[in-house]
N, C-alpha and C positions, 0 to 999 in steps of 0.2 A: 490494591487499587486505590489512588488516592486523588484527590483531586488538588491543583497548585497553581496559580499563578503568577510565584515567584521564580528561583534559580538554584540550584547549588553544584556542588562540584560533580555529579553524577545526572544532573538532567539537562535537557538542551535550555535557551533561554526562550521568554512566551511560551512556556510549558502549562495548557490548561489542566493536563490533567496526565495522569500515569496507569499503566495497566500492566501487570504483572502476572507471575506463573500460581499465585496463590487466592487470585481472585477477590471478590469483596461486595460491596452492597449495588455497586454498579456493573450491570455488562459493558462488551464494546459496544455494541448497539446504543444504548443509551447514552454513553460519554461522547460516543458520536454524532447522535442525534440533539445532544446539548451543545457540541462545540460549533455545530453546523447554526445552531440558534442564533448562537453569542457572537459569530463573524457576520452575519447577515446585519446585525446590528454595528458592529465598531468596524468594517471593512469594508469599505466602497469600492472595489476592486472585485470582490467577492457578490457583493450588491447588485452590481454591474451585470456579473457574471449569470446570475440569479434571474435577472430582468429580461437579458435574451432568450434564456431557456423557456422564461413563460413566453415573450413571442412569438418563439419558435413554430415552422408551420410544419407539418407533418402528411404523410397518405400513406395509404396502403396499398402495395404490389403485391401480386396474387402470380403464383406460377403454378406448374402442373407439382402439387401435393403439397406446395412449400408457401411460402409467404414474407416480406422484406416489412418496415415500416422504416420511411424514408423522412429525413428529417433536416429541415433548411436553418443550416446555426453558423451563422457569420462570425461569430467569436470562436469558431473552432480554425481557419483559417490557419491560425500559428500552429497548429499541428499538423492538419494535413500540407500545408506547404512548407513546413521545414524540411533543410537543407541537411542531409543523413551521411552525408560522405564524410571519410577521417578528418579532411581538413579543415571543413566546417565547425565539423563538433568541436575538433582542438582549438579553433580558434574563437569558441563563444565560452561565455560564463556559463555552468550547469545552473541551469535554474531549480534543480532539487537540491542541491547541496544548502546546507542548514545557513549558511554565514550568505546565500546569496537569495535568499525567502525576505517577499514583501515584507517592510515592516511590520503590520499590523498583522501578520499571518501567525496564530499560536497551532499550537500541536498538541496527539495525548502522545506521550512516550510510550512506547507498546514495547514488552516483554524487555527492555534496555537497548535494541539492535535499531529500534524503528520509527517513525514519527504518521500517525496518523495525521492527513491534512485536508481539509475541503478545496475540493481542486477549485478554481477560481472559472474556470472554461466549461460548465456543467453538462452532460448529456443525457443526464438525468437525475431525477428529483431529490436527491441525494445522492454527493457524488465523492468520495474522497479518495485520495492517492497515498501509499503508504511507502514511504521512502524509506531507504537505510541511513544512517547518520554519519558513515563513512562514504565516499566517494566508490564505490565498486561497481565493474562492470554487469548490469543486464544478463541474471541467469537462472535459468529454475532447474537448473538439473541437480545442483546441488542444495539446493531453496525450498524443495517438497515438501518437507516436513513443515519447517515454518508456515508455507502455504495454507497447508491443511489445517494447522491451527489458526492460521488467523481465520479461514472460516469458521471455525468450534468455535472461538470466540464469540464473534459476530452474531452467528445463530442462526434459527435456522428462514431467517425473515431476510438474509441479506446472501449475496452471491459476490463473490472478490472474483478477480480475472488477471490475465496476466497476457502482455503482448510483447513474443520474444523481439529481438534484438533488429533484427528482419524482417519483422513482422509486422510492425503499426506500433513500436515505441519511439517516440519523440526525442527521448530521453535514453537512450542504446548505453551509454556511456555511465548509467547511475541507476543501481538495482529496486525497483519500487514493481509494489502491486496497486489494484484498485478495487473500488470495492463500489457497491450498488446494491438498491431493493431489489429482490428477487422477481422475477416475472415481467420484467422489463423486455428481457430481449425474446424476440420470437419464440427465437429456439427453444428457451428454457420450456416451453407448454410444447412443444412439435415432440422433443426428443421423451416424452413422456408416452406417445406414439406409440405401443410396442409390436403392433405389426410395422413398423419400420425398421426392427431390429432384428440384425441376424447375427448371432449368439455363440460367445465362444466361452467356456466356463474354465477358469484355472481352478487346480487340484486345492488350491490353498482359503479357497472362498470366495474369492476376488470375482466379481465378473465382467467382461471385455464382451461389448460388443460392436458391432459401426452400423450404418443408419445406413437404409436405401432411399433413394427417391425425395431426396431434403435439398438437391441442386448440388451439395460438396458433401466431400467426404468428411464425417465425424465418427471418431472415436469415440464408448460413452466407458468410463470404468465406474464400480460400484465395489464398495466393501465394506466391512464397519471396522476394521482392525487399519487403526494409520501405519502402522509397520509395513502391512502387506496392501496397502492401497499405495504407499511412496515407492514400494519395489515394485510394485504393474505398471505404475508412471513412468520409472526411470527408464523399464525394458523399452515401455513404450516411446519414447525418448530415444535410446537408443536403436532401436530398428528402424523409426522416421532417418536418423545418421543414415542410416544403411543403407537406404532405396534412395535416397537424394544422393547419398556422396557428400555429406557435409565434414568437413572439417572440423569445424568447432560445434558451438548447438544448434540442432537444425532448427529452421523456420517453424515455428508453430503460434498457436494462441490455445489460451484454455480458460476456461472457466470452472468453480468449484464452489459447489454448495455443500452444507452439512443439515443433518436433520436427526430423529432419534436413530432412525435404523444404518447411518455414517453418512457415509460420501459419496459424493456423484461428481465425477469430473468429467465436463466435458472438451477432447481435445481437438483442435482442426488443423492438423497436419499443412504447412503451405507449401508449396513450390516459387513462389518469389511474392517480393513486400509491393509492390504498385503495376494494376493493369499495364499496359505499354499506351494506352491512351491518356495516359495522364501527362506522359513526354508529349503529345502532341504540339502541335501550333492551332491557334485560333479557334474557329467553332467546333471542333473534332476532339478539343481537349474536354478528359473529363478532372476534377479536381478530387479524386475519390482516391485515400489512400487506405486501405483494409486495414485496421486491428482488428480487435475480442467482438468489439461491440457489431464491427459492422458484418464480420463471420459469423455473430451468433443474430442476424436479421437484422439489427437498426442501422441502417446506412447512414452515415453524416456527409451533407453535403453541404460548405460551406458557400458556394454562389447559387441564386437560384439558377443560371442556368442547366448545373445539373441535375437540380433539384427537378425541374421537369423535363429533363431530357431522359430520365432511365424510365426504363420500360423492361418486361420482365424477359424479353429476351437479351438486352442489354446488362442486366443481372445477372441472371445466368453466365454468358459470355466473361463478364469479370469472375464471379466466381470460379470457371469453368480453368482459367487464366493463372491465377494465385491460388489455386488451392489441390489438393487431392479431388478427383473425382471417386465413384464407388469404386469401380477397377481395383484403382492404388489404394482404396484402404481396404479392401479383401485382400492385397497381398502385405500389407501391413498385419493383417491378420492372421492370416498364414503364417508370417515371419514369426511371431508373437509363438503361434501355438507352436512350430518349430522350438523357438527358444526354452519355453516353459512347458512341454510336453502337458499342456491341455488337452481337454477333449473338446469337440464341438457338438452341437447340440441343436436342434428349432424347436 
């Protein structure tokens, strides 16, 4: 791990700093928390970005056992209203690709595949997005592993996310994670809950279980061995395939902390990326497009009209919309124990 703000033939360029497989006197956490310092200062763009977040106006929606926090950020705009069809995307510049990043924007290079960046559109108080340095499509099913270390990385003070391709990424067309303080989003303290969990235990350590009564359906996995936490993901991954009929990888988002006793990944199955009230016309439209964040409780609503117009049966209903309810993720569960000839358990 070294720190550089020069170039050579093996780093990107505006390279702050580097993080590698043999570690050093810095965490990611920290280089992160440095780089995040050092742009607040040389990047008005970032500044900017920083100034709405403070702001930003916020409440809390309360439903029967669950709870949202709703948050009005008009710099988010460019993401939930981008344009996600093939021709669109073909026809704009990636904004993650390394030669098309703001000038003033540096990076830590992470493991050689990746670029730590402070995303410029903040939704919380520390926010950065982790790019690949090659142009590849939006994919975790092959990505798991990396996943999970870039949370070990981070530690156990930060939570990285990820919004498949379907699901609330912006960027569908260019493979990147994100990353955030932990306990930001509702859910991270709800699924903590453990009377909300009803319990299916793999033979191999791993334990699967999904949440009742949270408004959607979540899957929670726990393990401490990455081997056999990336192979409960992938099954789970593939059984989401199965019950949807997807083709390619199905719709999901996830979240993933690490701590001493391993991993906790939390996943939310979807069944499609935007309410139908979003295609609305006029007062009926709502501008509310789902990722990680707004699955795991923080809704971002970029006009205030939305911003006071949900209410928590209105949440619900989206949720109820885009996502698994309990139903479908007991038969995800099912499917699971099927697969891995588990036992279940309360």
């Amino acid at each position: 791990m070294t720190q550089n703000h020069g170039t050579d033939d093996n780093r990107p360029r505006r390279c702050f700093a580097s993080f590698d497989k043999t570690g050093g006197p810095a965490s990611l956490r920290e280089l992160a928390d440095a780089l995040l310092a050092r742009q607040k200062k040389n990047w008005p763009g970032l500044m900017d970005g920083y100034a709405a977040l403070a702001a930003a106006r916020t409440r809390r929606i309360r439903g029967d056992g669950w709870s949202v926090r709703v948050q009005l950020n008009p710099r988010r705009i460019v993401s939930s209203g981008a344009k996600l069809d093939p021709e669109s995307i073909r026809r704009r510049p990636c904004f993650l690709c390394p030669e098309n990043l703001p000038p003033e924007q540096e990076a830590i290079f992470y493991r050689g595949d990746y670029l730590v960046l402070c995303n410029p559109a903040p939704i919380f108080p520390g926010h950065w997005t982790i790019t690949h340095v090659r142009h590849l499509p939006q994919s975790l099913s092959d990505r798991l592993g990396i996943f999970l270390r870039l949370a070990a990385d981070f530690g156990s003070g930060m939570t990285v996310f990820y919004n498949g391709p379907g699901a609330g990424a912006s960027a569908p067309d260019h493979l990147h994670f994100q990353a955030a303080p932990a306990g930001l989003m509702p859910v991270e303290e709800e699924i903590l809950q453990t009377r909300k969990w009803i319990g299916f235990k793999r033979s191999d350590g791993v334990k699967i279980y999904r949440t009742a009564g949270l408004g959607r359906g979540i899957l929670l996995i726990q393990g401490g061995e990455e081997e056999c936490v990336t192979a409960a993901a992938e099954n789970a991954i593939r059984a989401i395939g199965r019950l949807t009929s997807a083709a390619q990888e199905p719709m999901l988002n996830m979240i993933c902390a690490h701590a001493e006793e391993g991993w906790r990944l939390i996943l939310f199955p979807r069944l499609k990326h935007r309410p139908d009230a979003y295609f609305r016309e006029g007062p009926a439209r709502l501008l509310i497009s789902p990722g990680t964040a707004d699955m795991g409780g923080m809704i971002i609503t970029p006009r205030e009209q939305d911003f006071l117009a949900l209410t928590p049966g209105l949440v619900s209903a989206i949720y109820r919309e885009v996502a698994f309810d309990d139903a479908m993720t007991d038969a995800l569960l099912e499917l699971l124990g099927e697969t891995d000839q588990g036992q279940f358990f309360t």
